[in-house]
Backbone as numpy.savetxt, mean C-alpha at the origin, in Angstrom:
# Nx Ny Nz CAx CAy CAz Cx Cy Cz
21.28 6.49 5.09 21.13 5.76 3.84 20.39 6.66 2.83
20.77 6.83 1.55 20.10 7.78 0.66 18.78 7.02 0.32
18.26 5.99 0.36 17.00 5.82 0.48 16.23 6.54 1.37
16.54 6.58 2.32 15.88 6.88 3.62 15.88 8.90 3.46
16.49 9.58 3.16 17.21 10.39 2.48 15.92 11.20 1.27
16.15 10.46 0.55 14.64 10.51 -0.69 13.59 10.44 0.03
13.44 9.44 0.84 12.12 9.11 1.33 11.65 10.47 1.92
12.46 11.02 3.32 12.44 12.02 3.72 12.18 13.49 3.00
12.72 13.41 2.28 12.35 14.78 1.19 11.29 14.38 0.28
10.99 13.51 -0.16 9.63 13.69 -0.92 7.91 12.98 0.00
8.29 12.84 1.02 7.28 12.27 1.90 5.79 13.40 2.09
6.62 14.74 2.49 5.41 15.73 2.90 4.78 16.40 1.69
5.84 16.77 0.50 5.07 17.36 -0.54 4.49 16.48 -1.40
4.21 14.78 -1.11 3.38 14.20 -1.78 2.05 13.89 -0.97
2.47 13.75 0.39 1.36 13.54 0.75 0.40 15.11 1.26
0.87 16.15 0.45 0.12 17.74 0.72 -0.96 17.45 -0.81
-0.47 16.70 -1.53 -0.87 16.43 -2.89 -1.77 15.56 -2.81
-2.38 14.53 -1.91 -2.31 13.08 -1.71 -2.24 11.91 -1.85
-0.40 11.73 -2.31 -0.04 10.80 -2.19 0.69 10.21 -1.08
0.64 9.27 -0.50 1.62 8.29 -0.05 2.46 7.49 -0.30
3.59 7.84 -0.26 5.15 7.39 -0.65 4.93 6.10 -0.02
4.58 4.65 -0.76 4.78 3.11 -0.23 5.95 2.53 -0.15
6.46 3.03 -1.11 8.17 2.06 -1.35 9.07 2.88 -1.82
10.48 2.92 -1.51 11.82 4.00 -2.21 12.63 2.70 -2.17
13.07 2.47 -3.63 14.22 1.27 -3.74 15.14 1.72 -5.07
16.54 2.09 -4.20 17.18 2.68 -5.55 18.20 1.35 -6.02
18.18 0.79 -6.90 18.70 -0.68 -7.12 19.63 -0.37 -8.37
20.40 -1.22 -8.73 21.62 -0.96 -10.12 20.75 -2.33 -11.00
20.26 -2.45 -11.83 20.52 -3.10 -12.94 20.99 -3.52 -14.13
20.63 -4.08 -15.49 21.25 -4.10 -16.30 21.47 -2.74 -17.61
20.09 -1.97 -16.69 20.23 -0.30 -17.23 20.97 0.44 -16.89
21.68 0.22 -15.62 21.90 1.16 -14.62 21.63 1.49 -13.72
21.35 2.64 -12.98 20.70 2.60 -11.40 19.16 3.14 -11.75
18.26 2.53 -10.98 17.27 2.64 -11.08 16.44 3.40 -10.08
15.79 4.38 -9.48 14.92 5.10 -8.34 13.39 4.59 -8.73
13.33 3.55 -8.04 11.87 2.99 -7.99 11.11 3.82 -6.93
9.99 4.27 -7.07 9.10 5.05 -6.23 7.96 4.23 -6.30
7.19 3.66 -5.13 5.47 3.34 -5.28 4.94 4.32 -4.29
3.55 4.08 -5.05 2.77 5.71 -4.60 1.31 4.66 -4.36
0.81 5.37 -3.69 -0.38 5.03 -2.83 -1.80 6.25 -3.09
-2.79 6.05 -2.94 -3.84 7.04 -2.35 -5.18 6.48 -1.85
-5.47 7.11 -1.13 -6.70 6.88 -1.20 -8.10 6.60 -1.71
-7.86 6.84 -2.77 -8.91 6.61 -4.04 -7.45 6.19 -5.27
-8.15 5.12 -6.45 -7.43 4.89 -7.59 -6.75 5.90 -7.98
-5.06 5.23 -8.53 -4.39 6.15 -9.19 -4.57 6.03 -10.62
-4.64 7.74 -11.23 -4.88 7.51 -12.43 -3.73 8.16 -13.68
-3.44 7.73 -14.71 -2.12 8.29 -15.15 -1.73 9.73 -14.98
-2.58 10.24 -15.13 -2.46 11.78 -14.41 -1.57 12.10 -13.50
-2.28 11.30 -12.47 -2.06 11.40 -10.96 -0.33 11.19 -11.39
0.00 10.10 -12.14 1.39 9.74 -11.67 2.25 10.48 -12.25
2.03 11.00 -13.20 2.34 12.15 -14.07 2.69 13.35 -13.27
1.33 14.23 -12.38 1.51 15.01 -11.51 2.49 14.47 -10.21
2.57 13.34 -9.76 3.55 12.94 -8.59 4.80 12.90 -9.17
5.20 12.32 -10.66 6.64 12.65 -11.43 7.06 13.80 -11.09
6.35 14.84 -11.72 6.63 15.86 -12.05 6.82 16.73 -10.54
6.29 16.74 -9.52 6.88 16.97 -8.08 8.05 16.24 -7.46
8.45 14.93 -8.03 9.40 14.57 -7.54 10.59 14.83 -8.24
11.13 14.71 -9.91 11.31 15.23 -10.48 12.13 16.65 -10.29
11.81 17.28 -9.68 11.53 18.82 -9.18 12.50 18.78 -7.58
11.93 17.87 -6.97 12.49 18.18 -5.99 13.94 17.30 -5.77
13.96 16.24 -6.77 15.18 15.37 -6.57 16.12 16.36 -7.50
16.13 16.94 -8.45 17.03 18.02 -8.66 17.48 19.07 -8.24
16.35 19.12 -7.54 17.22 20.62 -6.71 17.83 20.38 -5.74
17.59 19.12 -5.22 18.27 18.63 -3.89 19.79 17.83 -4.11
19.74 17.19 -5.60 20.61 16.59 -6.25 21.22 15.56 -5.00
20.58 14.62 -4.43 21.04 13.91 -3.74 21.60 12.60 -4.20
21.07 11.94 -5.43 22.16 11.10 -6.56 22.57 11.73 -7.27
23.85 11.52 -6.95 24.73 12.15 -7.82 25.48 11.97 -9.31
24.66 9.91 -9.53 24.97 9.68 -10.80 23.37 9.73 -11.58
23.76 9.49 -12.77 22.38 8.96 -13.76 21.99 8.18 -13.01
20.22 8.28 -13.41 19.38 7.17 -13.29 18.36 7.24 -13.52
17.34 6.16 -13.42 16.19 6.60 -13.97 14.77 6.23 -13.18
14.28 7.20 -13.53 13.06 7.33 -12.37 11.85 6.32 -12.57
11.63 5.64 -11.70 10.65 4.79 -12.00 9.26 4.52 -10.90
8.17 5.64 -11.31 7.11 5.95 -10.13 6.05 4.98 -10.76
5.50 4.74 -9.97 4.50 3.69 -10.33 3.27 3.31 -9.01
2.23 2.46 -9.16 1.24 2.88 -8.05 1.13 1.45 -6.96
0.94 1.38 -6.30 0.89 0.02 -5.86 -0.01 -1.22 -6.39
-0.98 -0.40 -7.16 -1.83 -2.01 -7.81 -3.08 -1.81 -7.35
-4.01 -2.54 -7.94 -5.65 -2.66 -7.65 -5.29 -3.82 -6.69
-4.38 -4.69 -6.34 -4.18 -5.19 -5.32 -3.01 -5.44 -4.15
-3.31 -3.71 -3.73 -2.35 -3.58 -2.63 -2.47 -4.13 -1.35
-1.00 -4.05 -0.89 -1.28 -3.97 0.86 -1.85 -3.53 1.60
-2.19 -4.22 2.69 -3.05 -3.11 3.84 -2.08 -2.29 4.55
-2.77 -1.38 4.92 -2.29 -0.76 6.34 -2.51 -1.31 7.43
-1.73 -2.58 7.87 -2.68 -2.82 9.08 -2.72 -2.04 10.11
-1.85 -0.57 10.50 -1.94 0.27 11.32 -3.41 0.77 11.13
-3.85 0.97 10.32 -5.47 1.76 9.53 -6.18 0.74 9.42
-6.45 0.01 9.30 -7.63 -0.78 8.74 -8.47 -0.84 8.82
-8.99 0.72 10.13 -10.22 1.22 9.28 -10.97 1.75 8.31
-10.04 2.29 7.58 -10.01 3.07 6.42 -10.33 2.18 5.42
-10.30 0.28 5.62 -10.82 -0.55 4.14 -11.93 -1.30 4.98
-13.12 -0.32 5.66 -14.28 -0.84 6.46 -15.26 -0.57 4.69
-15.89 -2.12 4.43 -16.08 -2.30 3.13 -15.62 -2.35 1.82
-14.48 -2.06 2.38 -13.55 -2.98 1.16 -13.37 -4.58 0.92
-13.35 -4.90 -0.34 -12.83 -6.40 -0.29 -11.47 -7.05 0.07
-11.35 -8.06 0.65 -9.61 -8.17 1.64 -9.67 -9.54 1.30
-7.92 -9.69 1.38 -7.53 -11.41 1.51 -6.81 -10.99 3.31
-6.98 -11.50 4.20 -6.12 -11.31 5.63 -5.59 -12.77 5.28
-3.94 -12.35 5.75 -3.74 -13.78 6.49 -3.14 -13.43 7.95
-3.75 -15.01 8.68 -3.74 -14.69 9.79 -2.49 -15.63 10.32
-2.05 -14.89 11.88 -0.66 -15.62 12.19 -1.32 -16.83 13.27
-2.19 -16.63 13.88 -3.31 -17.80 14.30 -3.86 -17.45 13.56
-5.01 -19.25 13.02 -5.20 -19.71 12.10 -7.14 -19.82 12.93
-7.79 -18.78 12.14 -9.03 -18.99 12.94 -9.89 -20.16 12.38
-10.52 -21.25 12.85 -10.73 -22.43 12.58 -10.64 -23.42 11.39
-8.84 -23.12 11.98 -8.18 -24.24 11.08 -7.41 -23.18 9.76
-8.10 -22.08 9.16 -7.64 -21.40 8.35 -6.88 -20.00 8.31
-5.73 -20.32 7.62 -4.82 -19.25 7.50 -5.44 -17.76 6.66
-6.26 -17.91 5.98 -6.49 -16.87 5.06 -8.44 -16.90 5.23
-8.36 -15.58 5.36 -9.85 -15.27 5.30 -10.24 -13.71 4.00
-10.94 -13.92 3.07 -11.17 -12.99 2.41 -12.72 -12.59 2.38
-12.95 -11.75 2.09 -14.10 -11.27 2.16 -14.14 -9.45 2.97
-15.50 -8.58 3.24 -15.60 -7.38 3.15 -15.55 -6.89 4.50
-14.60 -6.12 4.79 -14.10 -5.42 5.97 -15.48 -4.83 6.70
-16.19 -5.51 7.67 -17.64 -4.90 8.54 -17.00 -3.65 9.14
-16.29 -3.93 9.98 -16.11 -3.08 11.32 -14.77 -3.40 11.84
-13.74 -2.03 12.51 -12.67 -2.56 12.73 -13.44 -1.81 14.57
-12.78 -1.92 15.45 -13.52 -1.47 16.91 -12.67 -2.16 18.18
-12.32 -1.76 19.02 -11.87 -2.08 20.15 -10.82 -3.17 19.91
-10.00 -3.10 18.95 -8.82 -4.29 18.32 -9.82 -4.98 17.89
-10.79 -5.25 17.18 -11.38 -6.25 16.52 -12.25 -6.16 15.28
-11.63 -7.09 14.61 -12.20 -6.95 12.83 -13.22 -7.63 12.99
-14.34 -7.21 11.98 -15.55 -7.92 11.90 -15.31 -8.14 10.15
-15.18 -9.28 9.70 -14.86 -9.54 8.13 -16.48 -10.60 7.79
-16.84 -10.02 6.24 -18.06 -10.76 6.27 -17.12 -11.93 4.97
-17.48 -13.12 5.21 -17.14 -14.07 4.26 -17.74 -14.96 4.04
-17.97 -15.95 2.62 -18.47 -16.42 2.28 -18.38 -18.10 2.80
-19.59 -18.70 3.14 -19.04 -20.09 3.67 -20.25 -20.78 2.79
-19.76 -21.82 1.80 -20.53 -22.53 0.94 -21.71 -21.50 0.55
-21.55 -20.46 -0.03 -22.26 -19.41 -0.91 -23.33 -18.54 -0.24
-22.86 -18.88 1.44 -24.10 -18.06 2.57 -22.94 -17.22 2.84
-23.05 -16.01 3.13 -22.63 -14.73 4.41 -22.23 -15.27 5.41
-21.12 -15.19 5.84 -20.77 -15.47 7.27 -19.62 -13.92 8.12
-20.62 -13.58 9.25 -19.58 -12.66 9.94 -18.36 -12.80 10.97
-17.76 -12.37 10.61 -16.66 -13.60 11.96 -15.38 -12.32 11.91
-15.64 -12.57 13.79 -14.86 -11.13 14.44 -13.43 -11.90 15.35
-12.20 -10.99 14.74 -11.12 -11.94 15.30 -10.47 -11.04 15.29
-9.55 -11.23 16.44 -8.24 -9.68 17.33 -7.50 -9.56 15.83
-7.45 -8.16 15.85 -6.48 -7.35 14.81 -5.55 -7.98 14.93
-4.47 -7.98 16.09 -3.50 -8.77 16.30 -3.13 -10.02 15.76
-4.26 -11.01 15.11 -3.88 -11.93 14.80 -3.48 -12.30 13.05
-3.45 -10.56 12.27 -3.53 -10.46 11.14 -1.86 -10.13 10.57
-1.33 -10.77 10.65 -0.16 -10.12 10.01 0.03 -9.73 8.84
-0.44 -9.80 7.64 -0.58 -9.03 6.50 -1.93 -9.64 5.55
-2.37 -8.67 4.63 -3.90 -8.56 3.94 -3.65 -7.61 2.45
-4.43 -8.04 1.73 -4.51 -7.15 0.38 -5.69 -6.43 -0.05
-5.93 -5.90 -0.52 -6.94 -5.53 -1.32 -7.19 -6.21 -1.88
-8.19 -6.99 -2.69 -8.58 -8.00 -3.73 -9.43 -8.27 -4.32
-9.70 -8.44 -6.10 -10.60 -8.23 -6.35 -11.81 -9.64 -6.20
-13.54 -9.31 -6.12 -14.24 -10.19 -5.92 -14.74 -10.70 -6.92
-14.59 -11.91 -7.57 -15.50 -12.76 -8.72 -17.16 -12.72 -7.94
């Protein structure tokens, strides 16, 4: 599949740069065909950044010329409120998170609050219960997807 295709060729020279290639969706609209790219990093992306990731991809989708019609490039970052990795999720130890969970830890599907500790399959999330701190440690496993999110 030429998604898969793109993905493959621009995967290593963004992430030598450091970015992470999140999404490749080449779609037809009412413009025409469209090459949607989301980009990831580890720290905020800043217009720069996407500028410099254009301009490498850019570069390498022409020389490779793997669409062969017009289209238009559309790189962009995942958001101040992205997805997790739940493969990593050590990497957002103090970050702010929404988890939702596929068991529902007492009674509730969604727990937000600041990533303590990830350790032996188990998250330690600190959250708020009627305006006190509460720590509460529950199997990775039971998280099927989480965001980044911001805290009022």
């Amino acid at each position: 599949m030429l998604e898969e295709d793109i993905r493959h060729l621009l995967e290593q020279p963004l992430l030598e740069k450091g970015f992470t290639l999140f999404d490749v969706k080449l779609y037809k609209g009412s413009e025409g065909l469209t090459l949607g790219l989301t980009l990831d990093s580890d720290k905020p992306l800043s217009l720069d950044d996407i500028i410099l990731a254009s301009d490498i991809i850019n570069s390498l989708l022409d020389e490779k010329d793997l669409i062969k019609e017009s289209y238009t490039l559309d790189v962009s970052s995942v958001g101040i409120e992205k997805p997790l990795d739940l493969s990593h999720l050590e990497k957002y130890v103090d970050r702010y998170v929404e988890l939702h969970l596929s068991h529902p830890y007492k009674g509730e599907n969604y727990l937000t609050g600041t990533i303590k500790e990830v350790k032996d399959d188990m998250l330690t999330i600190e959250v708020k219960v009627k305006s006190k701190k509460q720590k509460i440690t529950i199997p990775v496993n039971t998280i099927d997807r989480g965001k980044i999110t911001i805290e009022f």
